[in-house]
Backbone as a printed PyTorch tensor [residue, N CA C, xyz], in Angstrom:
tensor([[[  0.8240,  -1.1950,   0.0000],
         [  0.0000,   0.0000,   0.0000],
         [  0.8640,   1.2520,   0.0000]],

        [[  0.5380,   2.2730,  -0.4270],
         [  0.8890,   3.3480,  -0.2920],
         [  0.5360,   4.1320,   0.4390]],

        [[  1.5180,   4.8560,   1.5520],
         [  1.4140,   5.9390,   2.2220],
         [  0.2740,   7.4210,   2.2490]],

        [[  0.2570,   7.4980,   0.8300],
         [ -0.2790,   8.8540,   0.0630],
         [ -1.2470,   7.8530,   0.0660]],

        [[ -1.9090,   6.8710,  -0.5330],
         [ -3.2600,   6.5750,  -1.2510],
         [ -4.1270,   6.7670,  -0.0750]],

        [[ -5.2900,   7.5580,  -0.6610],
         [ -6.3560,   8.2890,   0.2120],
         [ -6.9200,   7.0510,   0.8170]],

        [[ -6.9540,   5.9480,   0.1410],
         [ -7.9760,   4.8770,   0.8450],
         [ -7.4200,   3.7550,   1.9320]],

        [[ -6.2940,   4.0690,   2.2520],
         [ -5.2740,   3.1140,   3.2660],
         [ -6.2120,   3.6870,   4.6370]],

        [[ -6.4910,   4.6470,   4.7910],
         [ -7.4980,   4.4320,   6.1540],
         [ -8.6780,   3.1670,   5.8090]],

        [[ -9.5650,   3.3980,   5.0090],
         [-10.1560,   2.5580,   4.7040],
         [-10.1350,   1.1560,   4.3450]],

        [[ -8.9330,   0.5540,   3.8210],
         [ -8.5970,  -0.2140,   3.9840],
         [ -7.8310,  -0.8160,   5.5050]],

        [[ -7.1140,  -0.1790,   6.1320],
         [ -7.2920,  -0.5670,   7.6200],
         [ -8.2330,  -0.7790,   8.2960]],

        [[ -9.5030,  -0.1330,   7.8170],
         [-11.0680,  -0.3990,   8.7600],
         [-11.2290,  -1.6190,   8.2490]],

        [[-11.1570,  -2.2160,   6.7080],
         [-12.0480,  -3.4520,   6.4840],
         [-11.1750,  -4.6860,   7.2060]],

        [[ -9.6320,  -4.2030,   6.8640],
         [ -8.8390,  -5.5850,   7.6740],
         [ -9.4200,  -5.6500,   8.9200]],

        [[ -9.2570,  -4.5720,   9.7340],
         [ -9.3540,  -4.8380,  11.2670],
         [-11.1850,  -5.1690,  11.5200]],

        [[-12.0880,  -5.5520,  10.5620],
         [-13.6010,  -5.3260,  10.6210],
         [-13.0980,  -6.8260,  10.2970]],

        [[-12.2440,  -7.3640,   9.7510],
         [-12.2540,  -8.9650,   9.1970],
         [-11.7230,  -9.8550,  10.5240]],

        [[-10.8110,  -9.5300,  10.9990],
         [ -9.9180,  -9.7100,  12.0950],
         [-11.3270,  -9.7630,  13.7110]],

        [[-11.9900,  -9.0140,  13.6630],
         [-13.3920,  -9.2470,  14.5540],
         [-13.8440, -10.4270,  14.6670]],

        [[-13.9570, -10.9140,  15.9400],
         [-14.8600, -12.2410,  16.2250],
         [-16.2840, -11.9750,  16.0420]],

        [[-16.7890, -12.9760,  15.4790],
         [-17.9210, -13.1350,  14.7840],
         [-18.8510, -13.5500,  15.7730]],

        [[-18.5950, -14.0190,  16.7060],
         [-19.7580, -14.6720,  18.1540],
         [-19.5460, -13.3240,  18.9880]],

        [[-19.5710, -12.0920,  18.7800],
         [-20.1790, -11.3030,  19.7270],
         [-21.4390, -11.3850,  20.1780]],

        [[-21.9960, -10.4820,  21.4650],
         [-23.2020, -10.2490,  21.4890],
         [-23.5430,  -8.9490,  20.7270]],

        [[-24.7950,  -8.4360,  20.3110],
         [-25.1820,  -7.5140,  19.3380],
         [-26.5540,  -6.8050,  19.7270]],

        [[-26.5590,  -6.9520,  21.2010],
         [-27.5100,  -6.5000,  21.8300],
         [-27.3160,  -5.3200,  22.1340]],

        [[-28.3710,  -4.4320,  22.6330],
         [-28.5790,  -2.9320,  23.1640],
         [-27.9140,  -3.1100,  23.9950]],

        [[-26.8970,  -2.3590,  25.1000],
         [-27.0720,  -2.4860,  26.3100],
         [-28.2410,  -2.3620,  27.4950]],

        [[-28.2470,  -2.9430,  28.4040],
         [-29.2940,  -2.8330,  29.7280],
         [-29.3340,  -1.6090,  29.8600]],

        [[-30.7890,  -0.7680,  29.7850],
         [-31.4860,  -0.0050,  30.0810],
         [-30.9570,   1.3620,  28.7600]],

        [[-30.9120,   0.9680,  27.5610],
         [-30.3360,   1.7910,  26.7160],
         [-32.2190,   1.9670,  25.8240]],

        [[-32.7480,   1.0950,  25.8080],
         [-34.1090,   1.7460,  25.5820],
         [-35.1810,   2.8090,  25.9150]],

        [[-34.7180,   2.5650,  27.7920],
         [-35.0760,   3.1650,  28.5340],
         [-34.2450,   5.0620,  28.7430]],

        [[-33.3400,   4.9190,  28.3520],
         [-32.7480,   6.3450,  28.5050],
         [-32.8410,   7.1690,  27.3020]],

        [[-33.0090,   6.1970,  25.8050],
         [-33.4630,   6.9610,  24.6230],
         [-34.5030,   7.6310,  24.6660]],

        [[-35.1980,   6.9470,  25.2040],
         [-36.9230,   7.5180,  25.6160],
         [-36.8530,   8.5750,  26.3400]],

        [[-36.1930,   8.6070,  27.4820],
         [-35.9480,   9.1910,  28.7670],
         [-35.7870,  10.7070,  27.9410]],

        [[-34.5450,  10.9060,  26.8050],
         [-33.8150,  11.4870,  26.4860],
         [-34.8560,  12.4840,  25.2510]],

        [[-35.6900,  11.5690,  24.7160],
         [-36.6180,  11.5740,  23.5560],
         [-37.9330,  12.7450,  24.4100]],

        [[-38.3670,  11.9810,  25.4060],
         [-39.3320,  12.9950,  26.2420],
         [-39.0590,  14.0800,  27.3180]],

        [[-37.8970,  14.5510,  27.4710],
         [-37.2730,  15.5120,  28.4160],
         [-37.9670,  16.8080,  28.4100]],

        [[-38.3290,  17.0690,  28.8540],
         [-38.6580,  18.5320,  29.1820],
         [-37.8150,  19.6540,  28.2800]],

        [[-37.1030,  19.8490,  29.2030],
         [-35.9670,  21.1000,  28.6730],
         [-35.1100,  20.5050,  27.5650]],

        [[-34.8010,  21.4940,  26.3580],
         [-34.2640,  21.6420,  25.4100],
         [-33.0900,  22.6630,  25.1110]],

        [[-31.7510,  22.0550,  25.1170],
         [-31.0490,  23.2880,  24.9440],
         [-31.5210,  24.3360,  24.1100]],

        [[-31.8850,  24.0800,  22.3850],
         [-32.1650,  25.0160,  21.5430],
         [-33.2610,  25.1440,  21.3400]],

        [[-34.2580,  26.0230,  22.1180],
         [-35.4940,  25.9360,  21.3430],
         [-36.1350,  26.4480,  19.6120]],

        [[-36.6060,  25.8030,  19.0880],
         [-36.7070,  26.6530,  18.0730],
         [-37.4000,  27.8670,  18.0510]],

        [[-37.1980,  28.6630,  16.8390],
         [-38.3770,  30.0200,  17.2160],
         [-39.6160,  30.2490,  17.1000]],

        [[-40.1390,  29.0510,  16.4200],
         [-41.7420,  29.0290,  16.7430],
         [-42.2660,  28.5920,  18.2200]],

        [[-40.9950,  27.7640,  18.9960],
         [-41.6690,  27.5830,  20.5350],
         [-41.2640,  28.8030,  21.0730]],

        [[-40.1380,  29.8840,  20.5730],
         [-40.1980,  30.6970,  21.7470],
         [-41.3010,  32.1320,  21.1730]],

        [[-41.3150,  32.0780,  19.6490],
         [-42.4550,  33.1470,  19.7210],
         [-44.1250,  33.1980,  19.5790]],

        [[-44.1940,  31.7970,  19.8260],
         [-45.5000,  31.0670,  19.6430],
         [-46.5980,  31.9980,  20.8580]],

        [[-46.3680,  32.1050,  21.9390],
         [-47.3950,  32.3060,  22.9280],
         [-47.7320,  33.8030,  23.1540]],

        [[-46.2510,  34.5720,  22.3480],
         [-46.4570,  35.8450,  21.9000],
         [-47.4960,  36.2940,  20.9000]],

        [[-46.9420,  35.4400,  19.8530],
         [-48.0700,  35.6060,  18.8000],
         [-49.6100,  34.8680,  18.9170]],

        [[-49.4490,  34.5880,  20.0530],
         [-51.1890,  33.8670,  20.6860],
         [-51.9290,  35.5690,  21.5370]],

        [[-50.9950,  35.6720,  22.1050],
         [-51.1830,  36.8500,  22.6920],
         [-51.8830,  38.6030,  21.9080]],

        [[-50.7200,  38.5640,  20.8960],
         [-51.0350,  39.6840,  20.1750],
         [-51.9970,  39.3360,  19.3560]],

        [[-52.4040,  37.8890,  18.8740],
         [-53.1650,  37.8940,  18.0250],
         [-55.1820,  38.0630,  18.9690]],

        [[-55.2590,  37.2740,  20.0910],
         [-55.9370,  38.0440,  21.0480],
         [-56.0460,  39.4910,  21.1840]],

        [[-55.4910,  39.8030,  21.4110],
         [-55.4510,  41.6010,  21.5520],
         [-56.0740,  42.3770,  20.4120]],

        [[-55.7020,  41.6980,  18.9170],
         [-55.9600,  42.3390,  17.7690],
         [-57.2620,  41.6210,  17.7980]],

        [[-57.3730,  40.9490,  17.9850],
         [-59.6540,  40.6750,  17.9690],
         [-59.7420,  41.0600,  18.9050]],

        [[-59.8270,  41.2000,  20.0930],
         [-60.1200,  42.0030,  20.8830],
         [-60.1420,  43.5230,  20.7790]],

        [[-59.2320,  43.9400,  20.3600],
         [-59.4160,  45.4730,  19.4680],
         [-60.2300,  45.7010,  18.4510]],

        [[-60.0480,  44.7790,  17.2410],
         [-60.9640,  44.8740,  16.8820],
         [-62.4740,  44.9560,  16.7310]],

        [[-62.9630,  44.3740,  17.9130],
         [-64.1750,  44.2750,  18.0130],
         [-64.3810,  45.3300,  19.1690]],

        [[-63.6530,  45.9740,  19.9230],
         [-63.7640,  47.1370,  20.5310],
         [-64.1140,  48.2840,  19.3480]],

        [[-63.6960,  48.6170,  17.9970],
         [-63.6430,  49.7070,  17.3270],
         [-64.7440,  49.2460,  16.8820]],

        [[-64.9210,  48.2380,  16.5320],
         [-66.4390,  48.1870,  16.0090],
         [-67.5170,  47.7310,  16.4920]],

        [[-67.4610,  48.2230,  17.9490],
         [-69.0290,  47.4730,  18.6130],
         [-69.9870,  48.3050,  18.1720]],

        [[-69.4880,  49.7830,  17.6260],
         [-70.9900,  50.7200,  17.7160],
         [-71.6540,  49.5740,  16.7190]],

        [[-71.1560,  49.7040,  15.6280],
         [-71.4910,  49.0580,  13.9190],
         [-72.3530,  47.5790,  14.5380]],

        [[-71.7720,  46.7920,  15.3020],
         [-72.3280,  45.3640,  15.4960],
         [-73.4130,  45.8140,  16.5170]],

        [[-73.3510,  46.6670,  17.1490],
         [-74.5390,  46.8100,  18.1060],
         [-75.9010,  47.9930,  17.8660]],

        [[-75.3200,  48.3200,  16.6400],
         [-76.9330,  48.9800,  15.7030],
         [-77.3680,  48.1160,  15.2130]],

        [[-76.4990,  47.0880,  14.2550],
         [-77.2600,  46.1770,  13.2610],
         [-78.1880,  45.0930,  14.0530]],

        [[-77.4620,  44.5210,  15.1120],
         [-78.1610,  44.2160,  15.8770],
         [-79.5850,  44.2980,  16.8380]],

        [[-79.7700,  45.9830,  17.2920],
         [-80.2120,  46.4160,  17.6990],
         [-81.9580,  46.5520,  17.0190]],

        [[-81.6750,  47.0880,  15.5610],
         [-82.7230,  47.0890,  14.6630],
         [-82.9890,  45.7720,  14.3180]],

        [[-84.7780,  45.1560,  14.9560],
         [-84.7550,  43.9300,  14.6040],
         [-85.3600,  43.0940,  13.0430]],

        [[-85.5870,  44.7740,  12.8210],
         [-86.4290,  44.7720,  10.9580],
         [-85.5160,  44.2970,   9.8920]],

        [[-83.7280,  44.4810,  10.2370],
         [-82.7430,  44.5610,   9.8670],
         [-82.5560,  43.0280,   8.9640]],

        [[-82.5800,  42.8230,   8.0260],
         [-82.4680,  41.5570,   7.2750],
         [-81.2940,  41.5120,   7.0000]],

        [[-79.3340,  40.7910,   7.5380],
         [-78.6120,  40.9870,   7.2880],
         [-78.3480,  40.0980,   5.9150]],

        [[-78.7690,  38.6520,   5.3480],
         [-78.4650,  38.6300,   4.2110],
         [-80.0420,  38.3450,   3.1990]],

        [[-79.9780,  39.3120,   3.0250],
         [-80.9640,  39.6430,   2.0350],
         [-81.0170,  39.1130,   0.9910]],

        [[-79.8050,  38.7940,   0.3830],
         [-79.9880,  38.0410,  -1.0440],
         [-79.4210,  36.8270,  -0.9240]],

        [[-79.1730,  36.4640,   0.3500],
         [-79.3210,  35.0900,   0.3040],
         [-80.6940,  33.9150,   0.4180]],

        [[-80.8320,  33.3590,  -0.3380],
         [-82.2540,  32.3230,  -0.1010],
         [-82.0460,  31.6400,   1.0480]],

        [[-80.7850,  31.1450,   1.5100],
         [-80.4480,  30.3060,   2.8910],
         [-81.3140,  30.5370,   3.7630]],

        [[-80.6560,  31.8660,   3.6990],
         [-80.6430,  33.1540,   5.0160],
         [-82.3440,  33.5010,   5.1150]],

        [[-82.9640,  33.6650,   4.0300],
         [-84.1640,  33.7480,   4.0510],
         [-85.4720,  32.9410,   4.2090]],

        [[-84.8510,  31.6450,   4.1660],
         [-86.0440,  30.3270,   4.2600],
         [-85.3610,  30.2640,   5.9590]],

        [[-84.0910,  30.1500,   6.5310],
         [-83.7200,  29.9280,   7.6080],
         [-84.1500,  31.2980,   8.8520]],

        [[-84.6430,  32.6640,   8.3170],
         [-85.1040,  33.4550,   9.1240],
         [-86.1460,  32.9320,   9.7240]],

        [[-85.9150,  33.4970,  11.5860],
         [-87.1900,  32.6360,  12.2210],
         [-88.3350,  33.6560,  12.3250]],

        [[-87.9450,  35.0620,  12.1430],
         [-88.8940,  36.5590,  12.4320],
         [-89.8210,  36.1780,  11.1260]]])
């Protein structure tokens, strides 16, 4: 073999992979199921991503903005309301076989 040839690492892995006894065991170790899991359901996360850290923000503001919104426009929802002559869809047939007035 040659010194320089890129694949002499690789070829040292397959000798020494040949050279391996063949009657090992090939089992998990004891309790290695149990700590993947462990590891899999943990709580804390070093990196959170940024939808978990701006998620409850944007739950928040998005509350606020219907909530505002329907502050600027209660006069509007609470005339139409108010008038009970008020037929809001008029050209719908739905709306009109389903009226109970």
């Amino acid at each position: 073999m040659n010194p320089a040839d890129p694949h002499q690492p690789w070829q040292r892995l397959i000798a020494a992979a040949r050279r391996a006894p063949s009657g090992r065991d090939d089992r998990a170790p004891y309790g290695f199921s149990t700590r993947v899991a462990a590891l899999a359901f943990a709580v804390e996360r070093p990196a959170a991503s940024l939808f978990e850290r701006f998620a409850p923000r944007a739950v928040i503001f998005a509350g606020l903005l219907a909530l505002g919104s329907v502050a600027l426009n209660y006069s509007a929802i609470s005339t139409v309301h108010a008038e009970e002559d008020v037929v809001l869809f008029s050209g719908d047939p739905v709306a009109t076989l389903l009226d109970p007035s």
